[in-house]
Every structure is written in C-alpha cells, then in structure tokens.
MIZAGU-90818 format. One record per residue: residue number from 1; x, y negated, z of N, C-alpha, C, O, CB in turn. Coordinates in Angstrom, 3 decimals. Glycine has a CB too. Layout:
// residues N
  pos       n.x       n.y       n.z      ca.x      ca.y      ca.z       c.x       c.y       c.z       o.x       o.y       o.z      cb.x      cb.y      cb.z
  NUM         X         Y         Z         X         Y         Z         X         Y         Z         X         Y         Z         X         Y         Z
...
// end
This chain:
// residues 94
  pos       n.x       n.y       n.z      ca.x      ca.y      ca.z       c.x       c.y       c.z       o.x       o.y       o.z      cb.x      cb.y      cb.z
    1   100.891   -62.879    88.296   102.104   -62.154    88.638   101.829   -60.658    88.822   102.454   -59.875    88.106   102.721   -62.737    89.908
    2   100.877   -60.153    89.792   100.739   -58.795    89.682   100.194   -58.405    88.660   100.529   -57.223    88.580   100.171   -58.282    90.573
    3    99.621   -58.623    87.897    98.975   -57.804    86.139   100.348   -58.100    85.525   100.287   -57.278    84.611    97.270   -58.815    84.930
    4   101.554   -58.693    85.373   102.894   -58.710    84.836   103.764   -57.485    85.378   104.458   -56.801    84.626   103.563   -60.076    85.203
    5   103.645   -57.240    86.958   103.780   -56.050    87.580   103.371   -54.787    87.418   104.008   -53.771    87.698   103.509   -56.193    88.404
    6   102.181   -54.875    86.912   101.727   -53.465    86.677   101.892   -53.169    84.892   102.457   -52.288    84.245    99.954   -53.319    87.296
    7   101.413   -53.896    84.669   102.256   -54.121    82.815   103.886   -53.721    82.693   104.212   -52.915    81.822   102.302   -56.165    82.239
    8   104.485   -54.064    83.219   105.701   -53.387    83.740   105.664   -52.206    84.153   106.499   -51.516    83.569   106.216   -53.944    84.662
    9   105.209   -51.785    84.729   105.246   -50.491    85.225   104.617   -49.186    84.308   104.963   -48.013    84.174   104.539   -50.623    86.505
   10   103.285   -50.189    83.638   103.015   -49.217    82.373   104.211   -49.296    81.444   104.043   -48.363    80.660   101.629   -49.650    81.491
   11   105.211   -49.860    81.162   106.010   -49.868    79.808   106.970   -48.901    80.786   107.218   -47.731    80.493   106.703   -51.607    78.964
   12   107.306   -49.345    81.589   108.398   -47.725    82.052   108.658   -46.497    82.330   109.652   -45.786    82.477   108.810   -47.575    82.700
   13   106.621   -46.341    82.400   106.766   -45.200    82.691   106.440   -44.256    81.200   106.390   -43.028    81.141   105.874   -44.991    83.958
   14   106.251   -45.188    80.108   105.855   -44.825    78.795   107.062   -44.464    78.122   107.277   -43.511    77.373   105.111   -45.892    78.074
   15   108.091   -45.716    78.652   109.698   -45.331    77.934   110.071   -43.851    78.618   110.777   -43.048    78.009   111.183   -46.708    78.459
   16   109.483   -43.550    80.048   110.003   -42.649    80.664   109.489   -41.047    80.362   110.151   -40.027    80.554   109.843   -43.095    81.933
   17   108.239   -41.141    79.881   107.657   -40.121    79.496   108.459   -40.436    77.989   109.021   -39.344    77.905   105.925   -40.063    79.722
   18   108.825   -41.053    76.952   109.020   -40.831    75.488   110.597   -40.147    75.750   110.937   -39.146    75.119   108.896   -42.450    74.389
   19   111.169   -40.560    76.377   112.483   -40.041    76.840   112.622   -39.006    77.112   112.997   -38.112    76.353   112.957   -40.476    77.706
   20   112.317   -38.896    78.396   111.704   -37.156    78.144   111.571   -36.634    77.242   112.563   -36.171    76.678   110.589   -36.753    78.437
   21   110.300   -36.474    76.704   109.722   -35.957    75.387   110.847   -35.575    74.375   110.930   -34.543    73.708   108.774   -37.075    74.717
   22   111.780   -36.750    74.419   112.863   -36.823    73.295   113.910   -35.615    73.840   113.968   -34.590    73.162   113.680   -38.546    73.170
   23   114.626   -35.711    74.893   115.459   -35.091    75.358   114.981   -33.616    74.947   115.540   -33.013    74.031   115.641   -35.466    76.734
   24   113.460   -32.833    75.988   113.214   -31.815    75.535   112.933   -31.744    73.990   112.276   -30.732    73.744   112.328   -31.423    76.269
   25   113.124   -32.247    73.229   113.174   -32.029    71.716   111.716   -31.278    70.775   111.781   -30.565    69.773   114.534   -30.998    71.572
   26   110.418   -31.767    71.555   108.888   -31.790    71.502   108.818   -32.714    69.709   109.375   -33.714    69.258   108.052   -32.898    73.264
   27   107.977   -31.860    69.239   107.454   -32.724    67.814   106.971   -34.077    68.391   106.317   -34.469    69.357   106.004   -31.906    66.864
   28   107.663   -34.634    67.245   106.955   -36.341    67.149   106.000   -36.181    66.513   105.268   -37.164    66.633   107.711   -37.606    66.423
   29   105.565   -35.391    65.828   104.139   -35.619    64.654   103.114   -35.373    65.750   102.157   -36.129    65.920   103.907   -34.269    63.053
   30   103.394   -34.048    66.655   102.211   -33.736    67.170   102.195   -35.167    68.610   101.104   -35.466    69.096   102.240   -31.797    67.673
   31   103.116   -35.675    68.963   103.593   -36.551    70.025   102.249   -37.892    69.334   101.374   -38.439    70.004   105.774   -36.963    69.943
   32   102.499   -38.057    68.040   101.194   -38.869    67.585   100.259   -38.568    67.488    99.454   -39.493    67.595   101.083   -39.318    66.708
   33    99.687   -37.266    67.249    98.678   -37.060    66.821    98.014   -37.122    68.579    97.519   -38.177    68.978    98.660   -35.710    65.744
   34    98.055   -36.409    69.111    97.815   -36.718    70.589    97.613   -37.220    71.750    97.117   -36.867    72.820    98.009   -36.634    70.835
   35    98.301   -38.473    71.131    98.836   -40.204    71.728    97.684   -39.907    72.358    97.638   -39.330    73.445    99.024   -41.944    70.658
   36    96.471   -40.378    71.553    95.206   -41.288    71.920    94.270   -39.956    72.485    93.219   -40.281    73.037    94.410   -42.310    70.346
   37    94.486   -38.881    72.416    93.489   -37.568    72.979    92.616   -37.838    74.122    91.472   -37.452    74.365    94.359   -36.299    73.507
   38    93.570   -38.732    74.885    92.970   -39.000    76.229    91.525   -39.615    76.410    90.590   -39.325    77.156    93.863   -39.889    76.885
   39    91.720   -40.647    75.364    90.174   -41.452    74.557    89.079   -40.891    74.820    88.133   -41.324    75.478    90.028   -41.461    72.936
   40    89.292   -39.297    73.973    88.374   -39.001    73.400    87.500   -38.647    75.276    86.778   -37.650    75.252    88.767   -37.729    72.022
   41    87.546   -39.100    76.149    86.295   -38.759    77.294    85.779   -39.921    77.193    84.838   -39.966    77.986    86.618   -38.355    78.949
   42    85.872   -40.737    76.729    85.023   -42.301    76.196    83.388   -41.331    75.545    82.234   -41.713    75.742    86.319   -43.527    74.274
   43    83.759   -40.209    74.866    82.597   -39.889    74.918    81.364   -39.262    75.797    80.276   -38.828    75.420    82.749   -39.488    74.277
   44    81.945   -39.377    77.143    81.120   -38.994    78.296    80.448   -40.305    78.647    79.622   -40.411    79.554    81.973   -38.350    79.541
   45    80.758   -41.061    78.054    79.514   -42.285    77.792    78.267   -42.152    77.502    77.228   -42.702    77.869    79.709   -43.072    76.815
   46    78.601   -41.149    76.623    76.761   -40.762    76.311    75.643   -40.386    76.754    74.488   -40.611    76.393    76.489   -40.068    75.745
   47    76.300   -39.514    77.951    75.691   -39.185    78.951    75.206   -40.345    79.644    74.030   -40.707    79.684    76.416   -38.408    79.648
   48    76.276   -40.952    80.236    75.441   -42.202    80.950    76.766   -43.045    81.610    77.858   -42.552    81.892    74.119   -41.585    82.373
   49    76.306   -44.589    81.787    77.753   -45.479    82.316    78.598   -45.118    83.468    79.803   -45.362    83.530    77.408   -46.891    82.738
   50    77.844   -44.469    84.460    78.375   -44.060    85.485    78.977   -42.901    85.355    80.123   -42.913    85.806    77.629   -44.054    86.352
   51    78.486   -41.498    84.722    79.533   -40.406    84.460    80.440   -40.574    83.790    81.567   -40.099    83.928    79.185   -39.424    83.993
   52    79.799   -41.723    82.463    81.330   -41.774    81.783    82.121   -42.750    82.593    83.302   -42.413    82.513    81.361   -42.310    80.112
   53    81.995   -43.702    83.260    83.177   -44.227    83.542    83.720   -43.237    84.375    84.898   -43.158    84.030    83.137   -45.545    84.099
   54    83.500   -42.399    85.328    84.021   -41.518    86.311    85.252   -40.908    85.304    86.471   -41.075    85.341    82.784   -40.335    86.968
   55    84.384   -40.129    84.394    85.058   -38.975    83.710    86.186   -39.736    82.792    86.857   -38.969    82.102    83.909   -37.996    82.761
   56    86.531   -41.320    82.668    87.112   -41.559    81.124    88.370   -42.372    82.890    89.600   -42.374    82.936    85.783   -42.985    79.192
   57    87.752   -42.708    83.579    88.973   -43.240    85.122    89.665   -41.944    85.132    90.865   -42.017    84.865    88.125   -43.628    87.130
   58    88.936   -40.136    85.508    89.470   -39.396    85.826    90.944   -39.117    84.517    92.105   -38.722    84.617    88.360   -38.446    86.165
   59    90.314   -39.448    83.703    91.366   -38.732    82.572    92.559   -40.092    82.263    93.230   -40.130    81.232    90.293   -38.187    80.764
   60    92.643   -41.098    83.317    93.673   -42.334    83.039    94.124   -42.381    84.310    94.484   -43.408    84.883    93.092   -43.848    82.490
   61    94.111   -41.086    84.849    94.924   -41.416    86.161    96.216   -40.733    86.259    96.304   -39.870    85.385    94.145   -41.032    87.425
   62    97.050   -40.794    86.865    98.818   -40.071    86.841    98.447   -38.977    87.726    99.172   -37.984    87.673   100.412   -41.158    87.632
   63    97.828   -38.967    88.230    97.176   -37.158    89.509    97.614   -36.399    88.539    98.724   -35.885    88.680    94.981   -36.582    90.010
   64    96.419   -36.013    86.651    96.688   -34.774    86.492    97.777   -35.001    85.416    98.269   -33.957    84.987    95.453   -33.879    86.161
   65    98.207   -36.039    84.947    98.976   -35.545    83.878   100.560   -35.571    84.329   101.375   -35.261    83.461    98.670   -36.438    82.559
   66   101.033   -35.920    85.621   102.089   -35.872    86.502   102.233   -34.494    86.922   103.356   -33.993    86.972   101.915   -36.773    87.619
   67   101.047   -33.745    87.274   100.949   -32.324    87.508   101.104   -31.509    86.240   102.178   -30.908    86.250    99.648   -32.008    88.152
   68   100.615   -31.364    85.503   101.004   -30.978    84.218   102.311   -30.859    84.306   102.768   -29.832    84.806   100.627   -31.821    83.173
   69   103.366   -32.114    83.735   104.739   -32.061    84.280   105.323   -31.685    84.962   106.449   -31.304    84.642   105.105   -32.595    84.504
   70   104.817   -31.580    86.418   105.587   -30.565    87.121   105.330   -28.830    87.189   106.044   -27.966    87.698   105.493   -31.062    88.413
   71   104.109   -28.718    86.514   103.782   -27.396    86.634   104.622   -26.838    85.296   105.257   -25.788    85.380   102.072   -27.142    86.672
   72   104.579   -27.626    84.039   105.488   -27.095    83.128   106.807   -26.865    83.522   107.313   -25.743    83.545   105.534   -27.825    82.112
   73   107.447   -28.026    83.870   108.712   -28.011    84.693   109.118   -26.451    85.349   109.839   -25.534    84.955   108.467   -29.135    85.953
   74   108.371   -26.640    86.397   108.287   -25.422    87.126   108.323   -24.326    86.651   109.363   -23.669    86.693   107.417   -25.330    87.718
   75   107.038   -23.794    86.001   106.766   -22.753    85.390   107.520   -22.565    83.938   107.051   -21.680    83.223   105.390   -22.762    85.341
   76   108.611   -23.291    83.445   108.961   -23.554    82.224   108.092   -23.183    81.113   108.262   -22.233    80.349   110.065   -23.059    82.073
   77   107.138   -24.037    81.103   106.304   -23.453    80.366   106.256   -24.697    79.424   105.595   -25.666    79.797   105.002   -22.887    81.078
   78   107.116   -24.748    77.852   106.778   -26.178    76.982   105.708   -26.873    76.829   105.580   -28.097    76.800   106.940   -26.101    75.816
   79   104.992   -26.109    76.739   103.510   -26.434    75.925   102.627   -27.375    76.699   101.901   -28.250    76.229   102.554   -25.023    75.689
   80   102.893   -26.897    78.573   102.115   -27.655    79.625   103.160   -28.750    79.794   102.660   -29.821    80.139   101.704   -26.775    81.089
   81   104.336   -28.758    79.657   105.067   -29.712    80.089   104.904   -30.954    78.736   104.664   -32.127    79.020   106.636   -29.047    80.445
   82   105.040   -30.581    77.560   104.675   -31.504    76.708   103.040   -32.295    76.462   102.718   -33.205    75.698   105.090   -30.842    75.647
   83   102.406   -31.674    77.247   101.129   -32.267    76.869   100.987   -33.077    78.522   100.005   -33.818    78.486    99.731   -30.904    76.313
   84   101.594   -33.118    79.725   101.593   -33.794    80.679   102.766   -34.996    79.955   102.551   -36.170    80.258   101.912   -32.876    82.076
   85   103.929   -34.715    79.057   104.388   -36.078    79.589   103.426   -36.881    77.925   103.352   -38.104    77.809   106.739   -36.271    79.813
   86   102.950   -36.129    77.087   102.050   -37.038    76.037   101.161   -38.203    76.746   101.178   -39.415    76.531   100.930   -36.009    75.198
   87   100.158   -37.229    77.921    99.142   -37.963    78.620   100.328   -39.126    79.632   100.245   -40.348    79.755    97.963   -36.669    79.666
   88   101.270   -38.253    80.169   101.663   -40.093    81.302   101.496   -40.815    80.062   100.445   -41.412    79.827   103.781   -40.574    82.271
   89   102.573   -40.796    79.163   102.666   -41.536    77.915   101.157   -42.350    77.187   100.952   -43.301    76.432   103.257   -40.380    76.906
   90   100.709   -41.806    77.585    99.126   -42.608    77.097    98.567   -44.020    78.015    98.109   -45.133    77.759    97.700   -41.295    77.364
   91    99.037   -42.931    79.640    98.257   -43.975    80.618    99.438   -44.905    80.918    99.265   -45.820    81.723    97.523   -43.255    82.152
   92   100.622   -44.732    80.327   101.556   -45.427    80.813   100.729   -46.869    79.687   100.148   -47.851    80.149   103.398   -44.663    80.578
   93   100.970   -46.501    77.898   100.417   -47.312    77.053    99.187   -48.232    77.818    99.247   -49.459    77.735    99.953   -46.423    75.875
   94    98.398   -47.766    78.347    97.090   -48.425    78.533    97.203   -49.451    79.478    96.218   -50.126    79.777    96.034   -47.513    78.954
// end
C-alpha cells in the first residue's frame, strides 16, 4: 500500500510539473531532451559507491529542483523556472 502511495504521488507531481511547463509555453523538444539530465550524476559512481550514491540521492531530491521553481517564479526568470519544473518532472518520473 505505501509504494502505491508514493507511486501516486510521483505521477502527480509529474502531471503537475508537465502542466506547468505547458501553461508557461517552454519547448517540448528541449522538455525531452533534458527529461533524463538528472541521470547523468550516476556518473559520480566512478569515483566511488558512497559519493556516488550521495551525489546521484542529492540530484533526486525536490529541495533543489522545487527551489529552482520558486526562484524562477520569483525572479521571473524562464530559463531557471523551466529547468526546476524539467527536474521535479524527472524525480516526479522516478
């Protein structure tokens, strides 16, 4: 029941970040190309299991890419606001 709960909660907050995204009227091409960006700290693996898992947890958490969003928000700034709701949109996917 709770992994159905939190599976839930990833699909809403993914519809909720694409919605967004849509409303402010952000490229879909670049909206794909970006999807998966977050990934790429999977390569702090190399370094070693313990930094990379730190560094690949830090980059799947809602802390910075929620901030992003509000700092774009805020600061109307597109560019930060579209690449915070790409990333919820990622960790929402995952």
């Amino acid at each position: 029941m709770e992994k159905r709960i939190i599976h839930f909660e990833g699909l809403v907050v993914l519809l909720a970040a694409i919605y967004i995204y849509a409303l402010c009227g952000f490229s879909w091409l670049l909206f794909i190309v970006l999807l998966f960006a977050p990934d790429l700290a999977m390569v702090a693996y190399a370094i070693n299991k313990r930094v990379g898992a730190q560094i690949y947890n830090l980059f799947h958490t809602y802390i910075i890419s929620i901030l992003l969003v509000l700092i774009g928000v805020y600061l109307k700034m597109d560019t930060i606001l579209m690449i915070g709701l790409i990333w919820t949109a990622h960790i929402g996917m995952d």
